[in-house]
C-alpha positions as CSV (number, residue, x, y, z in Angstrom):
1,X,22.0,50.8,-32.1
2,X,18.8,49.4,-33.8
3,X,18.1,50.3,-37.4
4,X,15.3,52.4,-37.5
5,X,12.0,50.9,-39.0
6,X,10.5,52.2,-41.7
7,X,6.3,51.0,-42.9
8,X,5.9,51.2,-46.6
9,X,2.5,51.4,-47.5
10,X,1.3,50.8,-51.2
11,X,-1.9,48.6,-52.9
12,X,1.1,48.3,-55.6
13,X,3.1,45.3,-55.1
14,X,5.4,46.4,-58.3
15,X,5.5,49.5,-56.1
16,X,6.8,48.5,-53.1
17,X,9.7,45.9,-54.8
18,X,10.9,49.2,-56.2
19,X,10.8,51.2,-53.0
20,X,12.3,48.0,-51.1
21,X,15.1,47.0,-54.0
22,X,15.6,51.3,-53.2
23,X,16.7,51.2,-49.8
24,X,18.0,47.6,-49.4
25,X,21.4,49.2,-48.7
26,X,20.3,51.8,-46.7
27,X,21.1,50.3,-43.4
28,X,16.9,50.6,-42.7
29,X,14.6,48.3,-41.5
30,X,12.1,47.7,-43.6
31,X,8.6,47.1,-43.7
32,X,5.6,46.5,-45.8
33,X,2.0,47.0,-46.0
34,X,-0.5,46.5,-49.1
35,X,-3.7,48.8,-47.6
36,X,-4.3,50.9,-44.7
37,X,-5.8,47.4,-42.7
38,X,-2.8,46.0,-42.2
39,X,-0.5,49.2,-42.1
40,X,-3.0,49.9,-38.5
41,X,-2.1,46.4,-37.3
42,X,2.1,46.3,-38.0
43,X,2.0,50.1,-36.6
44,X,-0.1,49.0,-33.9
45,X,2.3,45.6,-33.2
46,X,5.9,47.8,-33.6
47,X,5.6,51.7,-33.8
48,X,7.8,52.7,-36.6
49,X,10.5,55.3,-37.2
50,X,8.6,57.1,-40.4
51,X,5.8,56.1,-42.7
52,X,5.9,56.2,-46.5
53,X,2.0,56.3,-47.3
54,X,0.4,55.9,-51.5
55,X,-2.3,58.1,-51.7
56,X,-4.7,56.5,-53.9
57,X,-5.6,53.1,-52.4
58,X,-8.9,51.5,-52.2
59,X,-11.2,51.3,-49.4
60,X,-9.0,53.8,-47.0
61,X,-6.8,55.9,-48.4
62,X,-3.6,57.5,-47.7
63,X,-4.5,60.7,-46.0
64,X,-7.4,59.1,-44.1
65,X,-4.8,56.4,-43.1
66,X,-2.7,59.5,-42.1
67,X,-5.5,61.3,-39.8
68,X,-6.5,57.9,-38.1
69,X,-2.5,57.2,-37.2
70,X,-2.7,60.5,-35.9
71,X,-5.1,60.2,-33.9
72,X,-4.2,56.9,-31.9
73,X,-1.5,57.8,-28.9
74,X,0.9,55.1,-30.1
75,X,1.8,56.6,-33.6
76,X,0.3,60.7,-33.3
77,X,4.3,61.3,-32.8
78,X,5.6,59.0,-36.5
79,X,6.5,61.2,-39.4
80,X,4.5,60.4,-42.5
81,X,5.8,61.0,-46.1
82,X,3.5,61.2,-48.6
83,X,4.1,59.4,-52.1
84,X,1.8,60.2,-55.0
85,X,1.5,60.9,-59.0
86,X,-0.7,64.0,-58.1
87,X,1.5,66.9,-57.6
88,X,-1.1,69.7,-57.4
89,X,-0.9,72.0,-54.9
90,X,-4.7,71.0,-53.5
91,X,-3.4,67.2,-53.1
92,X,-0.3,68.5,-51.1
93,X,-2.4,70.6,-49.1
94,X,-4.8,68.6,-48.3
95,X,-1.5,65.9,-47.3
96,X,-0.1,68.7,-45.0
97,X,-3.6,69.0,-43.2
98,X,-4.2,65.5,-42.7
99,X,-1.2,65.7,-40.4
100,X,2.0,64.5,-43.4
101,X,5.7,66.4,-43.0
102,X,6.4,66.0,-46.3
103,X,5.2,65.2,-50.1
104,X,7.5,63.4,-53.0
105,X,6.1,63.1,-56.2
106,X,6.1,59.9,-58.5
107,X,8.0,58.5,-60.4
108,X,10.4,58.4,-57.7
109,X,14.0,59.1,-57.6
110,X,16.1,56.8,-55.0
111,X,18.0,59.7,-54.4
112,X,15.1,61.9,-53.6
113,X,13.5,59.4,-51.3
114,X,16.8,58.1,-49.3
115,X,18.2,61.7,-48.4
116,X,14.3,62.9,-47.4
117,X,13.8,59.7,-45.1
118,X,17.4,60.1,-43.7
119,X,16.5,63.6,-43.0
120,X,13.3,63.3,-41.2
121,X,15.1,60.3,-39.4
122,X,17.2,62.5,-37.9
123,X,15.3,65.4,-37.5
124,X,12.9,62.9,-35.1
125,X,15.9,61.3,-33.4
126,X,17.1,65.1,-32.1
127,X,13.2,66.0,-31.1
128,X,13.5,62.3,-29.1
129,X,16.9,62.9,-28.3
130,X,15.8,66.9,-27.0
131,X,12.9,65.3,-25.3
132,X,15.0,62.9,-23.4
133,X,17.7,65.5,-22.0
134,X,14.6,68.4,-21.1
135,X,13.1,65.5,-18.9
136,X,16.4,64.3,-17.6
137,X,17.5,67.8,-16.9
138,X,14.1,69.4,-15.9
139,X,14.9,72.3,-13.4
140,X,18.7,73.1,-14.9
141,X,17.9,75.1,-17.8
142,X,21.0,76.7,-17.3
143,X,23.2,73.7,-18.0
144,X,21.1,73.4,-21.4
145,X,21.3,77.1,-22.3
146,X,24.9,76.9,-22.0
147,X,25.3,74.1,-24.2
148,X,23.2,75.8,-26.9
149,X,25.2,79.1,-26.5
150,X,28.6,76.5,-27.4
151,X,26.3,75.5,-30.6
152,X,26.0,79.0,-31.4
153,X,29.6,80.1,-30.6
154,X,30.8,76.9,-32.7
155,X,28.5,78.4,-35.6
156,X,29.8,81.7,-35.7
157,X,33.7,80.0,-35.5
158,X,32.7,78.4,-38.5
159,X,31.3,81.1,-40.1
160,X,34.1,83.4,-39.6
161,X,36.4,80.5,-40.6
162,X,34.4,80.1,-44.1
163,X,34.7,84.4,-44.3
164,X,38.3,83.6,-43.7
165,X,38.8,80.9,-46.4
166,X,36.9,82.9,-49.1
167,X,39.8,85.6,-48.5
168,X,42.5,83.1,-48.7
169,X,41.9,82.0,-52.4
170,X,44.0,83.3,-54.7
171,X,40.6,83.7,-56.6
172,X,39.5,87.0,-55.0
173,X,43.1,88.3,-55.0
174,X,43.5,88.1,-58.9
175,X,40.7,89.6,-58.5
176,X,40.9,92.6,-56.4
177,X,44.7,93.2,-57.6
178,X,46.2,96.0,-58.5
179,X,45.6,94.9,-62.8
180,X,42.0,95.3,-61.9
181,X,42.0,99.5,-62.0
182,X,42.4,100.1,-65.4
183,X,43.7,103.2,-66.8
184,X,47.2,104.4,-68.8
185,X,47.3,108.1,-68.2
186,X,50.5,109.6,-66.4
187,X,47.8,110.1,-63.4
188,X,46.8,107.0,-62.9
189,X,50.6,105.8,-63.3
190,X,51.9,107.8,-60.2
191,X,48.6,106.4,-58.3
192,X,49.2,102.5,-59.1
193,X,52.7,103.7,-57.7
194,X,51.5,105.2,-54.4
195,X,49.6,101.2,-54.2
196,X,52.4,99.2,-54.1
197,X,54.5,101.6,-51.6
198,X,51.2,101.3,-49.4
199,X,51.0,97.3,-50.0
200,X,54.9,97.6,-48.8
201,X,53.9,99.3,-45.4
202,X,51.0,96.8,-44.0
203,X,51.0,98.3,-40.9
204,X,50.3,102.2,-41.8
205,X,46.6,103.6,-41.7
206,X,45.1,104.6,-45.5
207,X,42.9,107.4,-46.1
208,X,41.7,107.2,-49.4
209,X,39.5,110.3,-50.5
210,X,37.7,110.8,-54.0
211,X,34.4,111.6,-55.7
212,X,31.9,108.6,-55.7
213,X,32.5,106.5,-58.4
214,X,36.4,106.7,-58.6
215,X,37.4,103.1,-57.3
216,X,37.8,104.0,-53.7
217,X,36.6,100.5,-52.2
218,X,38.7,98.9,-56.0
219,X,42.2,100.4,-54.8
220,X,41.2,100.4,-50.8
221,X,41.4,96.0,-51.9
222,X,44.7,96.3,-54.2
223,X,46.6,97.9,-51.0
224,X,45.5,95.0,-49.1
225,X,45.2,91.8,-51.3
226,X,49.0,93.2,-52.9
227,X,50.4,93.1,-49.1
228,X,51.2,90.6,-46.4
229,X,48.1,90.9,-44.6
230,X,46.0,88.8,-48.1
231,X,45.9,85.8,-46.5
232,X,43.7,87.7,-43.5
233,X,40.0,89.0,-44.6
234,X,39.2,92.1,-45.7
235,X,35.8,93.4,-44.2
236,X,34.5,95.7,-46.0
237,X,31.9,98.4,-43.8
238,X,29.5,101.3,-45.2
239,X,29.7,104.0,-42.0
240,X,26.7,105.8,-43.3
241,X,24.7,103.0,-43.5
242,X,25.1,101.7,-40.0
243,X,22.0,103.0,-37.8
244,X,23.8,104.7,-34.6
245,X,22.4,103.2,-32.3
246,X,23.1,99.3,-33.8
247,X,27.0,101.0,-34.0
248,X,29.3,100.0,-31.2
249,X,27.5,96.4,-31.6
250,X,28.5,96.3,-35.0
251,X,32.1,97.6,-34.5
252,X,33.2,95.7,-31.1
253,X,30.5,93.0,-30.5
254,X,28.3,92.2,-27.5
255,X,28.0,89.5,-25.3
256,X,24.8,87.6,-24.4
257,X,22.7,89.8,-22.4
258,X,24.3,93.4,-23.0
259,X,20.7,94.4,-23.8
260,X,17.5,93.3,-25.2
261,X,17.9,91.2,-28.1
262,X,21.4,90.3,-27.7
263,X,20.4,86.4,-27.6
264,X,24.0,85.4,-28.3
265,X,27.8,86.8,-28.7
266,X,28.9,88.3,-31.3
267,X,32.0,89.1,-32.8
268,X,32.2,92.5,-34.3
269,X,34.2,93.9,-37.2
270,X,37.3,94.4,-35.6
271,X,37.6,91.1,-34.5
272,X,36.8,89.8,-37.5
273,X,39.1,91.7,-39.4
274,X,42.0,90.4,-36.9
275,X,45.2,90.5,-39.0
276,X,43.3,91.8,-41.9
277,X,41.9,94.7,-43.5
278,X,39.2,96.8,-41.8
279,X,37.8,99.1,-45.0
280,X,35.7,102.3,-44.0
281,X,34.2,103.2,-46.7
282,X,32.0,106.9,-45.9
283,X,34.6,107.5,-42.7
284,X,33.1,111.2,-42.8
285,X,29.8,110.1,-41.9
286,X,30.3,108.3,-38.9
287,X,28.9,109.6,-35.3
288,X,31.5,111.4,-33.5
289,X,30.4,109.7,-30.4
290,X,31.6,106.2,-32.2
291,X,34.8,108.6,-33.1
292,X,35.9,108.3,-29.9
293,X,35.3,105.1,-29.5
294,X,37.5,104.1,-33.3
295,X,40.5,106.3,-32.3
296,X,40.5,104.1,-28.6
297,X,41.3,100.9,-30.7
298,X,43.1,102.3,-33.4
299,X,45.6,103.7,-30.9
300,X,45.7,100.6,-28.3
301,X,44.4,98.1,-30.6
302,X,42.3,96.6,-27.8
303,X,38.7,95.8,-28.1
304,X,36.1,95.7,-25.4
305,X,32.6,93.9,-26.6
306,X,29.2,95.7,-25.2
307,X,28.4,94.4,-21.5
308,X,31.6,92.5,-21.9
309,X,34.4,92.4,-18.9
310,X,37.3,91.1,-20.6
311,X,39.3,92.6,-23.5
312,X,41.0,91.4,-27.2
313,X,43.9,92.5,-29.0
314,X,43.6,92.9,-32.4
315,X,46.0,93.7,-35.2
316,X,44.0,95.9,-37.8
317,X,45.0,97.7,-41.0
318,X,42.2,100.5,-41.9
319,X,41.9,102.0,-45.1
320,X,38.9,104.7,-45.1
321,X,37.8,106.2,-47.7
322,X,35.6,109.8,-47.6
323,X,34.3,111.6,-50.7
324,X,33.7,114.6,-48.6
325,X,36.3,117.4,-47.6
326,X,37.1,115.5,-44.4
327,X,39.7,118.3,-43.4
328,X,36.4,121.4,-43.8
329,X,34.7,118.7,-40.9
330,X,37.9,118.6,-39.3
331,X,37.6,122.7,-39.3
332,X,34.0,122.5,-38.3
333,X,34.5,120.4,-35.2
334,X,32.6,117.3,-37.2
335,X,34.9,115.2,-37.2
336,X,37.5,114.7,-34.5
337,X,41.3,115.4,-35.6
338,X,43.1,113.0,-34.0
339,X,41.2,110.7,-35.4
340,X,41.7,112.2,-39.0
341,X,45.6,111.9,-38.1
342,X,45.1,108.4,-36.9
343,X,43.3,107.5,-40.1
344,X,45.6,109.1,-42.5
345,X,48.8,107.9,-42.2
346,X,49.1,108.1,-45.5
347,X,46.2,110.3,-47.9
348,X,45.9,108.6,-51.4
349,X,43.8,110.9,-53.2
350,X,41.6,109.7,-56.4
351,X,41.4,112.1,-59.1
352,X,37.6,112.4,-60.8
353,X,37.5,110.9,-64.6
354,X,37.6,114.5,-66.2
355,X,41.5,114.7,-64.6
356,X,42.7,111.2,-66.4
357,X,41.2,111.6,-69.9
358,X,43.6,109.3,-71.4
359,X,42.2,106.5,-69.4
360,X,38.6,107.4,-70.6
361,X,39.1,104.7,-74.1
362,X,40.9,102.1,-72.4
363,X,38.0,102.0,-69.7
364,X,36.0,102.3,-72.9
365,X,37.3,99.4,-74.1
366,X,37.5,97.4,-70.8
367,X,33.9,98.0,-69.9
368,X,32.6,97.1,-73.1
369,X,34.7,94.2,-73.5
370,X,33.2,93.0,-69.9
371,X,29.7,94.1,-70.3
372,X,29.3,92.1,-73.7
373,X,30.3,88.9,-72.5
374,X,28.2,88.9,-69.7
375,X,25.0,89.6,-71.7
376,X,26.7,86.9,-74.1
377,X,27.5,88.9,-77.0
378,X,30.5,90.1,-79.2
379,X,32.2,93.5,-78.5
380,X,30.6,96.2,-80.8
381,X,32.4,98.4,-82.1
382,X,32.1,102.6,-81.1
383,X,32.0,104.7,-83.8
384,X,34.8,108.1,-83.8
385,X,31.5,110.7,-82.6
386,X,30.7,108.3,-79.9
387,X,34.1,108.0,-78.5
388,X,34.3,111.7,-79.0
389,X,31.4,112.4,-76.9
390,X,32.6,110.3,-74.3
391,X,35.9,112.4,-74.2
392,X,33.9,115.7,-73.6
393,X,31.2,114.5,-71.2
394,X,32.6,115.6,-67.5
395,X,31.4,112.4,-65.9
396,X,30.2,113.6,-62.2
397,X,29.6,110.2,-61.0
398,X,33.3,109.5,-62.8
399,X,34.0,105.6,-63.9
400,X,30.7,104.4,-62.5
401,X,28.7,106.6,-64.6
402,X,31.0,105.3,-67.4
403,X,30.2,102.0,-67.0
404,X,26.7,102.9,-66.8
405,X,26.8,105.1,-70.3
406,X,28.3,101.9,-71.9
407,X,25.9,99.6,-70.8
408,X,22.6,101.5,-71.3
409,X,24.4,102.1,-75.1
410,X,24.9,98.6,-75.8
411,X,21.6,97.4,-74.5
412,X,20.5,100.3,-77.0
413,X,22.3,99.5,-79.7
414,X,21.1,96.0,-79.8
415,X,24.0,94.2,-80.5
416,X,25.3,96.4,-83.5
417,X,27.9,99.3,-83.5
418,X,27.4,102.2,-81.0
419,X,26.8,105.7,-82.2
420,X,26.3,108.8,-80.1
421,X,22.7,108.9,-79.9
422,X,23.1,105.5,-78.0
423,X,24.4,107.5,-75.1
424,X,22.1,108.7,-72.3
425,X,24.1,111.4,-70.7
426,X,23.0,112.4,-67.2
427,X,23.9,115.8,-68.3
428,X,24.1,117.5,-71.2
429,X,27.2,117.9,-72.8
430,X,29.2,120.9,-72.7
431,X,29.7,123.1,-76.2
432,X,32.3,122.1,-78.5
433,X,34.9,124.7,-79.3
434,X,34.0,127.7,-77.2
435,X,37.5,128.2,-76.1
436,X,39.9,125.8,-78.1
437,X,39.5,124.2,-81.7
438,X,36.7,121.9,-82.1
439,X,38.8,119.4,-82.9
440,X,41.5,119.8,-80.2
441,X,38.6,119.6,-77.5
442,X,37.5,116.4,-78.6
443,X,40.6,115.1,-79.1
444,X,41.6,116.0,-75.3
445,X,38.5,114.5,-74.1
446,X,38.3,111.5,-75.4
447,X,41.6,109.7,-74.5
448,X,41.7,109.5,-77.6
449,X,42.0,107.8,-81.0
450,X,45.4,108.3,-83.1
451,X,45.1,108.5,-86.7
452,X,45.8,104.7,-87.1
453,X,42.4,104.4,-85.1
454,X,44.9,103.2,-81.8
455,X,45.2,104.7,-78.6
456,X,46.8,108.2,-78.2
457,X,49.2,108.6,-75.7
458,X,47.5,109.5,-72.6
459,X,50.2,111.9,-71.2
460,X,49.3,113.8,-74.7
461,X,46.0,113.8,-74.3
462,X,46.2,115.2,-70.3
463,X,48.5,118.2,-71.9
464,X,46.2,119.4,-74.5
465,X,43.0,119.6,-71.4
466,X,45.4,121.0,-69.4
467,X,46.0,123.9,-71.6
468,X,42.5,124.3,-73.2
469,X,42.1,125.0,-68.7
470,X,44.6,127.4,-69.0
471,X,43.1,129.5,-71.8
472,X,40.3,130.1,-70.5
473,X,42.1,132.1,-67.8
474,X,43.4,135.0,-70.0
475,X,42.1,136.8,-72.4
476,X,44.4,136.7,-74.9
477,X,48.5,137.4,-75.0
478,X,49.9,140.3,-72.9
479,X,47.0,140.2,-70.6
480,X,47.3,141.1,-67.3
481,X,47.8,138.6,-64.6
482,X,44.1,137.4,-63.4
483,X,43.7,137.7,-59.6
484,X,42.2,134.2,-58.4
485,X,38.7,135.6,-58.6
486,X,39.1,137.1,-62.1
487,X,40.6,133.7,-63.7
488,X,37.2,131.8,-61.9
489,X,34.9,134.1,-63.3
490,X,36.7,134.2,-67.2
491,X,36.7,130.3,-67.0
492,X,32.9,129.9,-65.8
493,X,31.7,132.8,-68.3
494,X,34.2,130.9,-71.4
495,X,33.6,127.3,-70.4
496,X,29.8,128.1,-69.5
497,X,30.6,126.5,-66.1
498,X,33.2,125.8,-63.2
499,X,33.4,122.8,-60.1
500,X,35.4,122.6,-57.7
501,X,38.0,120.1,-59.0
502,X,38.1,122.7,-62.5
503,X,39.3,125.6,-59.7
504,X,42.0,123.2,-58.1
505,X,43.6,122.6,-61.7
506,X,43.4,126.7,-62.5
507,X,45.1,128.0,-59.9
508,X,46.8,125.4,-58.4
509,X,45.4,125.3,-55.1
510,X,44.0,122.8,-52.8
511,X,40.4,121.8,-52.5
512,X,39.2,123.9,-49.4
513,X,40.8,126.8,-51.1
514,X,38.8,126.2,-54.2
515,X,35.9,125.6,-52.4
516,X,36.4,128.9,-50.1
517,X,36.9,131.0,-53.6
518,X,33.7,129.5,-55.4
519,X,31.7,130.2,-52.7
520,X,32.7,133.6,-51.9
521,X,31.8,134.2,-55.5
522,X,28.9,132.9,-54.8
523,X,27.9,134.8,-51.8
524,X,29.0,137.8,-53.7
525,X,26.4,137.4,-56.9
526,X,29.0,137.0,-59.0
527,X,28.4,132.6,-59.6
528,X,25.0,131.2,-59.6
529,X,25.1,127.4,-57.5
530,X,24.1,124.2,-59.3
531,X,23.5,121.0,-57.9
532,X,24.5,120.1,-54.3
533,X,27.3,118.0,-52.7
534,X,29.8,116.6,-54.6
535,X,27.3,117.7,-57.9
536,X,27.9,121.1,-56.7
537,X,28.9,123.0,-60.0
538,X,28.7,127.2,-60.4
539,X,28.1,129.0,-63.7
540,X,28.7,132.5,-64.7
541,X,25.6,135.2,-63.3
């Protein structure tokens, strides 16, 4: 193959030894030019591969040069670089319009200059190349649009192959292990325990439920990166915000033609998840027309693309994850219960930050630790009220909301110690002492400090809440036994309020139980609603 020529063009002779002592080794043939004259004439003689033009020469310059080459038939076609000390953008405009492709600023970098002119090289040689085959071929563009659609398919084997290596590195699974959820209460304990069982079981179905903010998509990629199935992707998918009618594209793929805008195949998540993890994170809000559809593959594992004809096996793990009462949809004919049995093969259930306050300092601790080095700062130090104040705040949007707390306080502390007016509580905090000491209560909330200024045992810390809860259902010693009703409504009037996961720990029931109670005192008068969804809390009338 012949080397490609290249015309230099430059009044400079110091210029063009540069340029030429440049490229020597480029395996380019070379050419010079000292003004637009003679630059006419060699292009005329030999029409080059690509043009490096000066700008400021006398007589002609470069981007009349440009416009005349343009103009003759011979070189309209040769790509033209501009080189010139003026770098504003009304110089490379005016290059652009004179017909240029491209614009490198002196003092040149060999570097710079070789990988541009190799790139417009090329670029050229697959327009001459693409030329050559639509004139050969004219009349079978179907031989041509299958060779692009193996281009694309090769792309999107690569791509899935780089997704693929990204989940292989040991990287992402130090990462996403199971030392990344932090916490040291006897709660979190038995949870961390329930994780490795589950990484032990790779093929059983995970429904993980929990408030938002608990570390549902965090353990959801402990169970997998801790099992057999880490060295397969995890692909991670937010059900509420697919739109419904992009869905069963996104889930099992089309091929080429199943409707308008399908340009290409495409693999959808199941297939990309193939060995993996499939994560569904917001499993309650998904369609119940793609219900069907999800408990087809989840019970034959086979996957049918959109206007496809053949079928795939695929072997898929999913952990979904719900913080909505998935079993109430299950009652209400929302959500389909087969599926919800296909789903949960096992239930790991995430309690809110107000059930695990002897994890509250050690996430504390964590988050400040991690949000000071990346705004490249020391720890600060928390003063006794702040970590206090933490303890009794009832977090509803649970560890997320923590980290949040810390990092507006240490932007607002400004690098020194945080106090408790550098906390900017979503909601205010409840009073201190209305049922138990004032002391006790902060204690129990906080996680907390022992008198050494270490961590207190967290399983100490989850006893005293748990009783300061059980006060506030009696009124005092030889009282009565409160009907479930009674002990909600002497909570909520002591405590000044009561949620849902507060009525689970009362009486010891389950969530729709809870839920069914609180609301029935609410239909009744008796509890005034706050807040809706999961910030759904009731206070006394």
């Amino acid at each position: 193959m012949s080397q490609p020529q290249v015309l230099i063009v430059d009044d400079q002779p110091d210029n063009l030894d540069v340029l030429v002592n440049y490229l020597a080794d480029s395996g380019l043939d070379l050419r010079v030019a000292l003004d637009a004259e003679q630059a006419l004439q060699l292009a005329a003689q030999s029409t080059p591969a690509l043009m490096l033009l000066d700008v400021m020469m006398p007589g002609i310059d470069g981007f009349e040069l440009c416009r005349l080459l343009k103009q003759a038939e011979a070189t309209k076609d040769v790509p033209v670089i501009f080189m010139s000390a003026l770098s504003d953008t009304h110089s490379k405009v005016k290059g652009f319009n004179a017909g240029a492709i491209d614009f490198i600023s002196k003092p040149l970098q060999r570097e710079e200059v070789l990988a541009r002119i190799l790139a417009h090289l090329t670029i050229r040689r697959q327009q001459q190349e693409l030329e050559s085959k639509n004139s050969e071929l004219a009349g079978l563009n179907l031989a041509l649009q299958q060779q692009i659609d193996r281009r694309q398919q090769a792309e999107d084997a690569l791509q899935l192959a780089d997704e693929k290596l990204s989940m292989l590195s040991r990287q992402e699974a130090r990462l996403w292990g199971i030392d990344a959820f932090i916490g040291q209460s006897r709660v979190t304990a038995r949870l961390l325990d329930e994780v490795r069982d589950l990484q032990l079981a790779p093929r059983t179905n995970v429904l993980v439920l929990g408030e938002s903010g608990t570390g549902k998509e965090l353990i959801s990629r402990a169970i997998h990166y801790g099992s057999e199935r880490s060295n397969r992707p995890f692909v991670a998918v937010n059900c509420s915000a697919i739109p419904a009618e992009l869905a069963d594209a996104e889930f099992f793929g089309h091929v080429k033609g199943a409707y308008t805008g399908a340009t290409s195949d495409r693999q959808g998540y199941f297939v990309k998840a193939d060995g993996g993890t499939l994560f569904l994170d917001e499993i309650g809000d998904m369609p119940p027309a793609l219900q069907a559809k999800l408990l087809r593959v989840l019970e034959d594992g086979i996957v049918i693309p959109i206007g496809g004809k053949s079928s795939r096996r695929v072997d898929v793990r999913v952990v979904a994850a719900t913080n909505v009462d998935l079993r109430a949809k299950v009652q209400h004919k929302q959500f389909r219960q087969d599926l919800f049995f296909r789903l949960a093969g096992y239930q790991l259930s995430l309690p809110p930050l107000r059930e695990r306050p002897g994890d509250i300092a050690p996430l504390v601790e964590h988050f400040l630790q991690l949000l000071a080095s990346q705004m490249g700062r020391d720890k600060p130090a928390i003063t006794r009220e702040a970590l206090q104040a933490l303890g009794r705040y009832h977090y509803p949007g649970n560890v997320r909301e923590l980290k949040n707390l810390l990092e507006y306080a240490l932007i607002a502390s400004r690098g020194k110690g945080i106090r408790a007016e550098h906390l900017h509580f979503l909601e205010p905090l409840p009073a201190v002492g209305r049922d138990a000491p004032a002391a006790q209560a902060d204690q129990a909330a906080a996680g907390v400090m022992s008198p050494n200024g270490g961590l207190a045992d967290g399983l100490h810390s989850e006893r005293l809440v748990s009783a300061s809860i059980r006060s506030a259902s009696t009124a005092g010693a030889g009282a009565p036994p409160d009907s479930e009703e009674d002990a909600l409504l002497r909570y909520a009037g002591a405590q000044g309020r009561i949620d849902n996961t507060a009525a689970q720990t009362l009486l010891g029931v389950d969530h729709g139980r809870a839920s069914y109670l609180l609301k029935k005192l609410h239909r009744e008068g008796r509890l005034v609603k706050q807040g809706e969804r999961r910030w759904t809390y009731y206070t006394a009338d």
